[in-house]
ROGU-122884 format. One line per field, with one value per residue (C-alpha): y, x, z; residue number from 1; chain; residue in one letter. Coordinates in Angstrom, 3 decimals. Layout:
<recs>
Y: Y, ... $
X: X, ... $
Z: Z, ... $
n: NUM, ... $
chain: A, ... $
res: a, ... $
</recs>
This chain:
<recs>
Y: 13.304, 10.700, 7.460, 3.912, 1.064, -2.328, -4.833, -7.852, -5.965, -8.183, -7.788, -6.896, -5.096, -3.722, -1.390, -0.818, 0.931, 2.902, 3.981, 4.814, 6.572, 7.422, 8.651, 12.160, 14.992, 15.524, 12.187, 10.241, 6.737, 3.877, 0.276, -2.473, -5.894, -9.415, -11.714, -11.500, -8.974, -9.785, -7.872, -5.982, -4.678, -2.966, -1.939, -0.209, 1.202, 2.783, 3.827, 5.709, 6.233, 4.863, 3.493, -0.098, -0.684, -3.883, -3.404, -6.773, -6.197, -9.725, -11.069, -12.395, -13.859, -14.850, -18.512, -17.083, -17.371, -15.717, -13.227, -12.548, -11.984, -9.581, -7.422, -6.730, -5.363, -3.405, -1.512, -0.859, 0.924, 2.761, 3.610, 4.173, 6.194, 8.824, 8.601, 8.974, 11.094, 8.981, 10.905, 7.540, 3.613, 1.827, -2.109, -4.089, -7.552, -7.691, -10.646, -11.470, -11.307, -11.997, -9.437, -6.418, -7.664, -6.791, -4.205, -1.969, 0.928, 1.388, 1.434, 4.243, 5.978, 5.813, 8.050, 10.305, 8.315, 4.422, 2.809, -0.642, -2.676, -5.926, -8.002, -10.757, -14.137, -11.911, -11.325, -14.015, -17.092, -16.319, -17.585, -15.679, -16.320, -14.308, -11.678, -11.106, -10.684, -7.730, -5.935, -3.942, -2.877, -1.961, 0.517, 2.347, 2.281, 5.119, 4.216, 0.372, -0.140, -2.964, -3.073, -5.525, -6.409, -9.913, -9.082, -6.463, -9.199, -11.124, -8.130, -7.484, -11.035, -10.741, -6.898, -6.101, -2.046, -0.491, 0.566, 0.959, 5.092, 4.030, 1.769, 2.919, 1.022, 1.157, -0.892, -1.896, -1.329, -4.118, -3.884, -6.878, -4.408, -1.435, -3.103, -5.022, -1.812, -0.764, -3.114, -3.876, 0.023, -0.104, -3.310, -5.456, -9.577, -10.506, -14.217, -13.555, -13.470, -16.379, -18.784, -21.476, -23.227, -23.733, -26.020, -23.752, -26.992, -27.067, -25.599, -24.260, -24.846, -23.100, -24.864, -22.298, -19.613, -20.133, -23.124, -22.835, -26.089, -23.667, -23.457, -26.598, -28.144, -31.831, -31.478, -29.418, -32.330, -35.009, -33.021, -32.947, -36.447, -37.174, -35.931, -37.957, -39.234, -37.464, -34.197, -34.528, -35.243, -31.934, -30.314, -28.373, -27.651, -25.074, -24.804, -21.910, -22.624, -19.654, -17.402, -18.262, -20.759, -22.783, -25.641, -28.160, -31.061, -30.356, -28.974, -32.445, -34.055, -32.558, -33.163, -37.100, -36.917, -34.466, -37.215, -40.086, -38.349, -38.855, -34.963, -33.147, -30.630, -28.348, -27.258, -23.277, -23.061, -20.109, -16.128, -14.625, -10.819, -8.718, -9.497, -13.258, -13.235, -11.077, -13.623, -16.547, -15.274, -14.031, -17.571, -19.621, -19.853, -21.299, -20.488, -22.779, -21.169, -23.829, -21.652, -21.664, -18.222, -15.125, -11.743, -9.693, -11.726, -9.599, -12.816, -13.902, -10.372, -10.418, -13.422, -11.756, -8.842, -11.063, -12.318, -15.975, -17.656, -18.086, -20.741, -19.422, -20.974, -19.794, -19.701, -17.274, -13.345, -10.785, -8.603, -5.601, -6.763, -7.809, -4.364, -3.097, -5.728, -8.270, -11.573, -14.955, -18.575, -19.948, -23.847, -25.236, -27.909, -29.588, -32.199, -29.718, -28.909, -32.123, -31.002, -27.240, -27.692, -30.012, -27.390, -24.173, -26.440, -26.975, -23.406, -24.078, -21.077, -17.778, -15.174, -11.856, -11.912, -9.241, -6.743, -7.576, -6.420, -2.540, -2.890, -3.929, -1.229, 1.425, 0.900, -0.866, 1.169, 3.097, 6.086, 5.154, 4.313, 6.307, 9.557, 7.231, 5.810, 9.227, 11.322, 8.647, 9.983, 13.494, 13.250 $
X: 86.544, 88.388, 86.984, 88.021, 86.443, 85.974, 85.191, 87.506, 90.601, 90.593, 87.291, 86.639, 83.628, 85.237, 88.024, 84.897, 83.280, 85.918, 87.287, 83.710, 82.278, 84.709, 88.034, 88.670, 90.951, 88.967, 89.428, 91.148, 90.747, 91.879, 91.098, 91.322, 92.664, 93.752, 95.335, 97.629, 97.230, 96.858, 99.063, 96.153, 94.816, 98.738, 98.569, 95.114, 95.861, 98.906, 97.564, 94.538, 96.745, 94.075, 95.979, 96.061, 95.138, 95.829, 92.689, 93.555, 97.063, 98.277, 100.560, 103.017, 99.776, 97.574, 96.895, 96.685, 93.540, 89.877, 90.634, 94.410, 92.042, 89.765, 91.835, 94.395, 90.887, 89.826, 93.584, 93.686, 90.614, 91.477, 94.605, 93.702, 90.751, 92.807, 95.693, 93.248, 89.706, 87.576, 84.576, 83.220, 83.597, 81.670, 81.057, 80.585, 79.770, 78.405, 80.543, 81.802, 78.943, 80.506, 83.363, 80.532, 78.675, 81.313, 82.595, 79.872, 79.973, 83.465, 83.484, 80.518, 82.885, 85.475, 83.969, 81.704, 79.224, 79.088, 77.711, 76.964, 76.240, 75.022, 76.021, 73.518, 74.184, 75.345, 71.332, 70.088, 71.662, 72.069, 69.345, 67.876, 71.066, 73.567, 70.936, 70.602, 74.225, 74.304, 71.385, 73.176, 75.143, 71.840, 71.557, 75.056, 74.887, 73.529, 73.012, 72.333, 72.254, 70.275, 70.117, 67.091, 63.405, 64.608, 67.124, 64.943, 62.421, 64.738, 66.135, 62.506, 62.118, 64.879, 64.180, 60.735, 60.636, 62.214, 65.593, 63.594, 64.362, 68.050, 67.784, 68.898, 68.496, 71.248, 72.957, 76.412, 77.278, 79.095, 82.348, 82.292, 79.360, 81.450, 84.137, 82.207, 80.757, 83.847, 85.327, 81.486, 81.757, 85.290, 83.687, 86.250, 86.014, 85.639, 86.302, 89.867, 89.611, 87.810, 89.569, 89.329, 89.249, 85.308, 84.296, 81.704, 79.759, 78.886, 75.890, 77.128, 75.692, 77.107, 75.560, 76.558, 79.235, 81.573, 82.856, 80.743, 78.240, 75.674, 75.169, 74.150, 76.122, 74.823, 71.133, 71.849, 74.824, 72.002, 69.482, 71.487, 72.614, 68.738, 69.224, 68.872, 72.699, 71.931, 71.321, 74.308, 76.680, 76.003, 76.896, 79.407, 79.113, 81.277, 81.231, 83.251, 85.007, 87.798, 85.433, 83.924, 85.158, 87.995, 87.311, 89.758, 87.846, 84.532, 85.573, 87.684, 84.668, 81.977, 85.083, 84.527, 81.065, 80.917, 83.344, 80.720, 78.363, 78.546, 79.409, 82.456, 82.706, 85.886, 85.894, 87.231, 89.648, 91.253, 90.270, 89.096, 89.750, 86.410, 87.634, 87.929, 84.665, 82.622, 84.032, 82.939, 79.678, 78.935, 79.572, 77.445, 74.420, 72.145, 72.901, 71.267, 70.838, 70.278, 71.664, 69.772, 69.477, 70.863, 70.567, 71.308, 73.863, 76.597, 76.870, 74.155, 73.262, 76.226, 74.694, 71.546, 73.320, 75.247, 71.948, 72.218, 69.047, 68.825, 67.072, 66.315, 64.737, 61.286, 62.943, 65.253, 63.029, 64.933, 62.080, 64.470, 64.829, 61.311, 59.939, 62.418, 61.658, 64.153, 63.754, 64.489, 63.033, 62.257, 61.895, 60.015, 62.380, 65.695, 63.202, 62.077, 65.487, 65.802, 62.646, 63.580, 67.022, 65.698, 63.221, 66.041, 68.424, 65.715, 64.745, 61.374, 61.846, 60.846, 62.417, 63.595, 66.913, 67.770, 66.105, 67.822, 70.644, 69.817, 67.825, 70.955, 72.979, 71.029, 70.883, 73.778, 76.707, 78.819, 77.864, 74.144, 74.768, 77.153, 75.198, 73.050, 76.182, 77.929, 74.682, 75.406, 78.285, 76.741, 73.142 $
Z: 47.320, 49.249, 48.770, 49.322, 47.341, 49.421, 46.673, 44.540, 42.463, 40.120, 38.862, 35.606, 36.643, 39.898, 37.525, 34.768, 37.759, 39.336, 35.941, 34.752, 38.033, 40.124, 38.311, 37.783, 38.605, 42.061, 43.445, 45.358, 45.134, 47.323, 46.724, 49.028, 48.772, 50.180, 48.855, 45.361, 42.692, 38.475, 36.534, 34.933, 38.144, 39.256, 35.482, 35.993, 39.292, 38.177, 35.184, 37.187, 40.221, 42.584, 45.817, 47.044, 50.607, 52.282, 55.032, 55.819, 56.343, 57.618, 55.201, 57.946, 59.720, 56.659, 58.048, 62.104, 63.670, 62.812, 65.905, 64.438, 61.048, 62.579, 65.233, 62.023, 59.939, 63.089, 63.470, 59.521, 58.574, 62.094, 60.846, 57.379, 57.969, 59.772, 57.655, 54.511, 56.181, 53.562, 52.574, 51.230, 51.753, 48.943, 49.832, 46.257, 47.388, 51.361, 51.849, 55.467, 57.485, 60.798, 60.001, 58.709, 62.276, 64.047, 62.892, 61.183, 63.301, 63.098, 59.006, 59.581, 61.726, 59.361, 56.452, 56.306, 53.751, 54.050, 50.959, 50.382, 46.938, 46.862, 43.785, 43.915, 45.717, 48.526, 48.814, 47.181, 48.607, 52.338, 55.422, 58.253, 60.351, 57.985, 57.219, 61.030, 61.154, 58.443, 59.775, 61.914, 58.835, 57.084, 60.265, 59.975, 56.309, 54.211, 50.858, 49.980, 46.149, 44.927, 41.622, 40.740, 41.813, 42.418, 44.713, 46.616, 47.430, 48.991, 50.782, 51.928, 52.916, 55.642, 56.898, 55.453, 54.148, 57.264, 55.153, 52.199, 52.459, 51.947, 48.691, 45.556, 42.137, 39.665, 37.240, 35.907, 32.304, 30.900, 29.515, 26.875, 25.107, 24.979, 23.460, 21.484, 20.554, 19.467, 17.849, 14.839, 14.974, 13.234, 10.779, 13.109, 12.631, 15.561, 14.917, 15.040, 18.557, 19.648, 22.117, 20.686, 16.947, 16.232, 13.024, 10.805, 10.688, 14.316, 15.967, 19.364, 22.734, 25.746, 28.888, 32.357, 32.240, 35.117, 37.510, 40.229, 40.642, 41.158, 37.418, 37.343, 34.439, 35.310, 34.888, 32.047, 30.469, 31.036, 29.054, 25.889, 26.266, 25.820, 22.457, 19.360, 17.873, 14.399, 16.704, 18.374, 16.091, 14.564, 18.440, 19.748, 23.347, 25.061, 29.139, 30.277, 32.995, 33.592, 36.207, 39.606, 42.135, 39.812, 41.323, 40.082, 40.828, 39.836, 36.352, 36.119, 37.127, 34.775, 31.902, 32.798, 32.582, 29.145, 27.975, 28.186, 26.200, 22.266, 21.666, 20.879, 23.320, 24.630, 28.417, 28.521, 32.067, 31.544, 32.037, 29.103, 28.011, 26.529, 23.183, 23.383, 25.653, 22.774, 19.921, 21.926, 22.402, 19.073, 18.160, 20.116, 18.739, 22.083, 25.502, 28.144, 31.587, 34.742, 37.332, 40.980, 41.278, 39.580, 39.746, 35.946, 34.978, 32.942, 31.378, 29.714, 28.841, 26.866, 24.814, 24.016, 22.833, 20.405, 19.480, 20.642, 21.041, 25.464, 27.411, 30.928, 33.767, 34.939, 38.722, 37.562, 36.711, 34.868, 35.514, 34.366, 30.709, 29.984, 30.506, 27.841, 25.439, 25.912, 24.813, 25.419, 26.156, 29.775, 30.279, 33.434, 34.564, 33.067, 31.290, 28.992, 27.226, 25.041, 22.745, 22.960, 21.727, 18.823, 17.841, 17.931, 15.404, 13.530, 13.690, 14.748, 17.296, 16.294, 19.181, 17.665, 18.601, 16.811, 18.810, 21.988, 20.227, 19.766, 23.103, 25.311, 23.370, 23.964, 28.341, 29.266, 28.437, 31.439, 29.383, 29.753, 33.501, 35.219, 35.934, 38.950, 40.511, 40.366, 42.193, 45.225, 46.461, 45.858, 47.473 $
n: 1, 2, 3, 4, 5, 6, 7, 8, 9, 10, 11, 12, 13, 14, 15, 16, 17, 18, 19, 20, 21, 22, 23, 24, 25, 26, 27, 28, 29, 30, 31, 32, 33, 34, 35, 36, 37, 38, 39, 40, 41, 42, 43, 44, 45, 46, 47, 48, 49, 50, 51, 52, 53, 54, 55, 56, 57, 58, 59, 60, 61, 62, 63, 64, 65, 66, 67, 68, 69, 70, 71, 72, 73, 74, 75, 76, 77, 78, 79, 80, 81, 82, 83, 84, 85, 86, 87, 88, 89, 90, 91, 92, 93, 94, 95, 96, 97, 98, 99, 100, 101, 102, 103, 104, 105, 106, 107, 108, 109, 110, 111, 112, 113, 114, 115, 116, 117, 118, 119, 120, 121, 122, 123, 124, 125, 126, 127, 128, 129, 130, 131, 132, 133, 134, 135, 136, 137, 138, 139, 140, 141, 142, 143, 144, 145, 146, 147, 148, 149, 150, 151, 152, 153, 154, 155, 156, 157, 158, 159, 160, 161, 162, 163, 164, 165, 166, 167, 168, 169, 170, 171, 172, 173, 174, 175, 176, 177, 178, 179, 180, 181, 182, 183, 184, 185, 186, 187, 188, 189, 190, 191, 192, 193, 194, 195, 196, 197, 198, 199, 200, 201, 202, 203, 204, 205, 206, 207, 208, 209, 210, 211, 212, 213, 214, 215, 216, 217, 218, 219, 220, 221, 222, 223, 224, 225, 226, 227, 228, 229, 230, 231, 232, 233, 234, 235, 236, 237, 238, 239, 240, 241, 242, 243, 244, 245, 246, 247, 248, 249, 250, 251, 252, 253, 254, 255, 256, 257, 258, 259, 260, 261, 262, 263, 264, 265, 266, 267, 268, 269, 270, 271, 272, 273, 274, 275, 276, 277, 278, 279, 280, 281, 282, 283, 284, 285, 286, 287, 288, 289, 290, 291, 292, 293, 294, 295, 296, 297, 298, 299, 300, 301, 302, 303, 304, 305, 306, 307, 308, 309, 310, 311, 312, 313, 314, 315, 316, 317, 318, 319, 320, 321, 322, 323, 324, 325, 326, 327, 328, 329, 330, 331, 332, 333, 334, 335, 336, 337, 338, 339, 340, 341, 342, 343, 344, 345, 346, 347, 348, 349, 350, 351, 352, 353, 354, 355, 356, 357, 358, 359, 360, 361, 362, 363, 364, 365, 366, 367, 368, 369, 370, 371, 372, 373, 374, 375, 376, 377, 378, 379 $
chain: A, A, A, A, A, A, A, A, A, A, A, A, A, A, A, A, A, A, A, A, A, A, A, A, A, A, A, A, A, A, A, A, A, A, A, A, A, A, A, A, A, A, A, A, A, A, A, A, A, A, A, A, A, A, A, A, A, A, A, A, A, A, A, A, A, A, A, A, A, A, A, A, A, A, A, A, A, A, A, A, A, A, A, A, A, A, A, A, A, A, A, A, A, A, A, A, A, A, A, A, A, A, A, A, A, A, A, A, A, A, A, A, A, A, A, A, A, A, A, A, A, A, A, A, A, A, A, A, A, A, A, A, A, A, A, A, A, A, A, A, A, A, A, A, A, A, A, A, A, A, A, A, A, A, A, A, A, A, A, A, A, A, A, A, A, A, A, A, A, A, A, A, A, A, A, A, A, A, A, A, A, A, A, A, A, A, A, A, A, A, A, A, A, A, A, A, A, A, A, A, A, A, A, A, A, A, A, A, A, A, A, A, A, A, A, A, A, A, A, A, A, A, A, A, A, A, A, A, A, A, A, A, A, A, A, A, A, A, A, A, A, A, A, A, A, A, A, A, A, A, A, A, A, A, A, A, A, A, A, A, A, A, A, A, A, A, A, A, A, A, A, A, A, A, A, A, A, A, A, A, A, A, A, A, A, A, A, A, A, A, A, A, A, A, A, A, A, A, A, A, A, A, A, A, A, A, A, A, A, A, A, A, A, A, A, A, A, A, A, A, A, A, A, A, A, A, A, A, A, A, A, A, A, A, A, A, A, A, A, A, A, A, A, A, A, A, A, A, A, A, A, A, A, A, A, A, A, A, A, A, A, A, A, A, A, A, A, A, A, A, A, A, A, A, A, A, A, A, A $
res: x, x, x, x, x, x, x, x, x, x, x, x, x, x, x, x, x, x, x, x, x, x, x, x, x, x, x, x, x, x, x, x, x, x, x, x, x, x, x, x, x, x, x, x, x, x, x, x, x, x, x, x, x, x, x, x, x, x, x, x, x, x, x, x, x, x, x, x, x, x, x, x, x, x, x, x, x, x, x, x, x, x, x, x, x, x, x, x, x, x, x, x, x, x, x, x, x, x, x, x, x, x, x, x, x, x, x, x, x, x, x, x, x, x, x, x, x, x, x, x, x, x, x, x, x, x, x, x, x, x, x, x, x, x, x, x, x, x, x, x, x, x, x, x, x, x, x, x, x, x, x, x, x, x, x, x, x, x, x, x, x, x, x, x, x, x, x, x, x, x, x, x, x, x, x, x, x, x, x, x, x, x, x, x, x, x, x, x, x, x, x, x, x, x, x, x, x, x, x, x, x, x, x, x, x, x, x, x, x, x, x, x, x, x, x, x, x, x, x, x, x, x, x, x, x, x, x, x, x, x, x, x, x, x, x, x, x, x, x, x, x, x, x, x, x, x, x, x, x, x, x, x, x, x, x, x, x, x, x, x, x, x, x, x, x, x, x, x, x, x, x, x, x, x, x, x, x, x, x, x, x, x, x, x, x, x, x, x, x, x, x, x, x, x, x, x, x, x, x, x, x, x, x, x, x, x, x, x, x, x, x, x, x, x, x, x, x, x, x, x, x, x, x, x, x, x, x, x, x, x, x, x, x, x, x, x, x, x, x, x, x, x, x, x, x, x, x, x, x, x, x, x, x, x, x, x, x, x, x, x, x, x, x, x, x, x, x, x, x, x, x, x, x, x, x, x, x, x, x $
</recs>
């Protein structure tokens, strides 16, 4: 099959998918882009000989006009799509709604099987107004995976169950697990990989896990300041900030206000490979979660593999790991974390981490998950 991917490069979860579904001997594979390319993604796409397609295909116009922006999309997949005959485009991440309003029934005219994926806040965080805009995608589209009950309630909110023939519900593996998986397999320390020099002594508290203020690191920095001084001089709290938005300012800005708490704490800013990401996690020993919404966050799965104890918020439902057994702890409101982090150092909390463990190993692998994504582009 011909089939062009429409998604971030640079995604770590972007190349786990394409080199877990999608490559093979019968395949083409052609992956669009905009913007500059990491070193690992021209190393994986020569490696798996998958083609790069600039679909934007401005680079002497990149700061021209929205109507420059969209009349260069419109003449690329044109061109493209007869230079290429796609037998598939696969969306990951509904993004631009004005652009997929526009131009919806051109991308369906441009393949022969138009798939679309939505990641999470591309569902959960938009309003009637952008939802209007992609329903006329959700008409020229064939497939729509969406991989949680969270994030098909919101879908149903905006369009109610007329599409509902075209949902599908799968699920990424993750890729910190499998090489995680690897590396305890082989009796590997993983501590020689973590980021970072970490003090035995310390009990570790990672509050959010990227640098978006949607995680809420405030609410969650104010809760721990509440904390007794003979509590917190025995903290170490980590806030990862390599992944999401990179906001300068607002990581400099929740720096100044970590650094007026009594608490040592180290602020992570740069990307992290699976290795350094599994040795982090297998060292922190409570994850907070204060996120607004989320849908199953790659991310704090990989903590409760590593079974670190998790505080989630009630407004976020992984309704997808509860009915497999997963555990962790939900809190009501910010309020609540002062007492709840006093009672897990003291280890008056009594979740079986452990179980998560084998749980999470035995469904979220690409080996586990593959066979659903691969039966899309053959139904």
């Amino acid at each position: 099959m011909n089939i062009l991917i429409i998604g971030n490069p640079n995604s770590l979860y972007i190349k786990e998918y394409i080199k877990n579904v999608l490559v093979c001997p019968d395949n083409k594979i052609a992956l669009s882009f905009n913007g500059t390319l990491n070193n690992d993604t021209l190393d994986f796409c020569v490696r798996n000989k998958i083609e790069l397609i600039d679909i934007y295909g401005y680079s002497s116009t990149r700061h021209s006009n929205t109507l420059a922006i969209y009349a260069h999309y419109y003449f690329n997949l044109c061109k493209y799509a007869k230079e290429k005959k796609f037998d598939c485009i696969h969306i990951h991440y509904v993004g631009n709604a004005r652009l997929m309003q526009l131009f919806h029934k051109r991308l369906k005219r441009a393949c022969k099987k138009l798939i679309i994926t939505f990641w999470g806040s591309d569902i959960l965080d938009i309003d009637f107004r952008r939802a209007k805009q992609l329903e006329g995608l959700m008409q020229s589209t064939d497939i729509i995976v969406i991989p949680t009950f969270e994030m098909k309630k919101a879908f149903w909110n905006y369009y109610g169950h007329k599409f509902d023939l075209k949902i599908r519900t799968c699920l990424f593996g993750n890729p910190v697990i499998k090489v995680a998986n690897e590396l305890i397999d082989n009796d590997a320390d993983l501590s020689v990989y973590l980021p970072v020099n970490i003090p035995k002594e310390k009990y570790v508290i990672a509050l959010g896990y990227n640098a978006s203020d949607r995680q809420q690191h405030e609410l969650m920095i104010k809760a721990i300041d509440c904390l007794p001084d003979n509590i917190k001089n025995r903290l170490l709290v980590v806030l990862q900030m390599g992944y999401g938005e990179k906001n300068v300012g607002y990581i400099d800005k929740i720096d100044n206000i970590m650094s007026q708490c009594n608490v040592d704490y180290v602020i992570l800013r740069k990307w992290m490979n699976p290795r350094e990401t599994a040795a982090l996690k297998q060292r922190v020993d409570l994850f907070i979660h204060g996120q607004m919404t989320d849908a199953l966050s790659s991310s704090v799965l990989e903590y409760l593999y590593f079974k670190t104890l998790v505080f989630n918020p009630k407004w976020i439902k992984y309704k997808e790991w509860l009915d497999i057994g997963i555990k962790y702890v939900e809190f009501d409101k910010f309020d609540d974390i002062p007492s709840l982090v006093f009672d897990a150092i003291n280890g008056k909390i009594a979740i079986p981490v452990n179980d998560n463990y084998q749980i999470i190993r035995n469904h979220f692998t690409w080996d586990k998950l593959s066979v659903e994504w691969k039966k899309l582009y053959l139904d």
